[in-house]
NUGU-810686 format. One line per field, with one value per residue (C-alpha): residue number from 1; x, y, z. Coordinates in Angstrom, 3 decimals, padded with zeros to 6 digits, m for minus. Last residue first. Example, Ala and Ser with C-alpha at 12.3 -4.5 7.8 and 13.67 -1.06 7.14 Angstrom:
2
num: [2, 1]
u: [013.670, 012.300]
v: [m001.060, m004.500]
w: [007.140, 007.800]
END
This chain:
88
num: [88, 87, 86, 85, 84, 83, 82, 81, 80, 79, 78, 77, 76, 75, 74, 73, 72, 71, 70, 69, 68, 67, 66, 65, 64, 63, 62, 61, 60, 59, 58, 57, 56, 55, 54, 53, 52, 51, 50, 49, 48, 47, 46, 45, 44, 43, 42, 41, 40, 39, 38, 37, 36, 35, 34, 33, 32, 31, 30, 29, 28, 27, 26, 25, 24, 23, 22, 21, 20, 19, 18, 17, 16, 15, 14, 13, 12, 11, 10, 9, 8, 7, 6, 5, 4, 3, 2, 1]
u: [m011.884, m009.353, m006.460, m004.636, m001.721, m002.795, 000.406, m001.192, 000.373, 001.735, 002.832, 003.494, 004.181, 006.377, 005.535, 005.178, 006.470, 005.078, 007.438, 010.035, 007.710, 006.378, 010.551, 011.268, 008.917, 005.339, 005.768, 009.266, 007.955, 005.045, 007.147, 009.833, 007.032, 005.829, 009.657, 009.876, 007.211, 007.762, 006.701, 003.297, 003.324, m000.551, m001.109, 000.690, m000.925, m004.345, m006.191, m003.826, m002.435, m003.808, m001.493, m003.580, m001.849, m003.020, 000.063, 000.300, m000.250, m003.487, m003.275, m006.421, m006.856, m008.085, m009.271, m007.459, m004.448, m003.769, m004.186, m007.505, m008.826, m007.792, m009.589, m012.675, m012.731, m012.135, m009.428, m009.289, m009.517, m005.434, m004.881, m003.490, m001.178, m001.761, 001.626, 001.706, 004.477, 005.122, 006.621, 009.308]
v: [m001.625, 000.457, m001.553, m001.522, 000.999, 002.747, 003.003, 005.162, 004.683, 006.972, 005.491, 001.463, m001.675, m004.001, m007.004, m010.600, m012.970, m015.949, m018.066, m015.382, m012.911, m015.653, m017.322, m013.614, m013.662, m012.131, m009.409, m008.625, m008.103, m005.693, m003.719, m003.248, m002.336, 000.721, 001.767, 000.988, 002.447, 002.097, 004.805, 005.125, 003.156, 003.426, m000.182, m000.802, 002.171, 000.314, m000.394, 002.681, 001.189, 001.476, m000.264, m001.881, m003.154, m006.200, m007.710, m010.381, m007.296, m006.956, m004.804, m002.848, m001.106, 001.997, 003.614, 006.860, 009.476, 007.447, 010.494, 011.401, 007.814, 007.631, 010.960, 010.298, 006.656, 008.303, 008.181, 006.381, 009.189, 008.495, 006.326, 003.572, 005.917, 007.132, 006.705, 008.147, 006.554, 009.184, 008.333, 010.342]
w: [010.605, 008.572, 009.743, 012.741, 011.098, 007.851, 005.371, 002.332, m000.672, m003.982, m006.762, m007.565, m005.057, m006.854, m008.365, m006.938, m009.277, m007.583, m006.405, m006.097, m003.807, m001.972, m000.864, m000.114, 002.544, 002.665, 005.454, 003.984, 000.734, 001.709, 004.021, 000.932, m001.079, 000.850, 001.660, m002.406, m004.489, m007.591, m010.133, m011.679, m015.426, m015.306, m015.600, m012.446, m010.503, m011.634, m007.721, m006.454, m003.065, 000.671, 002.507, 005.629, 009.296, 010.774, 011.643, 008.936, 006.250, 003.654, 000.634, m000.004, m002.997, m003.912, m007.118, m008.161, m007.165, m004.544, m002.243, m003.895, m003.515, 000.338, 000.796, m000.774, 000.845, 004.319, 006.262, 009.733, 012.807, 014.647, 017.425, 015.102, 013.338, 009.684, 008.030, 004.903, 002.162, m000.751, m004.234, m006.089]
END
């Protein structure tokens, strides 16, 4: 089973240490409309980790179905950090 973690906008922004360790390896940064981050293992899809679907569900609503069609877009893999505003 695969975790979602919301850090709130008010909350201190994690650090690369900590993002890496909850990813369980090298981050990624996917980008939503509203400014919000998902913080994704960089190779989870390589690895085989296990879907993610709250995490990918935000992803593919964000984009539109019409996106994820077109271009194949794959799920969202293993463990991911949700961070609201951003990390800047």
């Amino acid at each position: 089973m695969t975790t979602l973690k919301v850090v709130p906008k008010d909350a201190d922004k994690p650090s690369l240490e900590a993002m890496q360790k909850f990813v369980k390896g090298r981050i990624e940064i996917v980008y939503l409309s509203n400014g919000d981050h998902l913080i994704i293992n960089e190779e989870g899809l390589l690895e085989g980790l296990e879907p993610n679907t709250k995490a990918t569900q935000l992803w593919w609503d964000d984009v539109g179905i019409n996106n994820v069609l077109e271009h194949g877009l794959p799920p969202l893999v293993g463990d991911i950090l949700l961070v609201e505003g951003g990390l800047e």
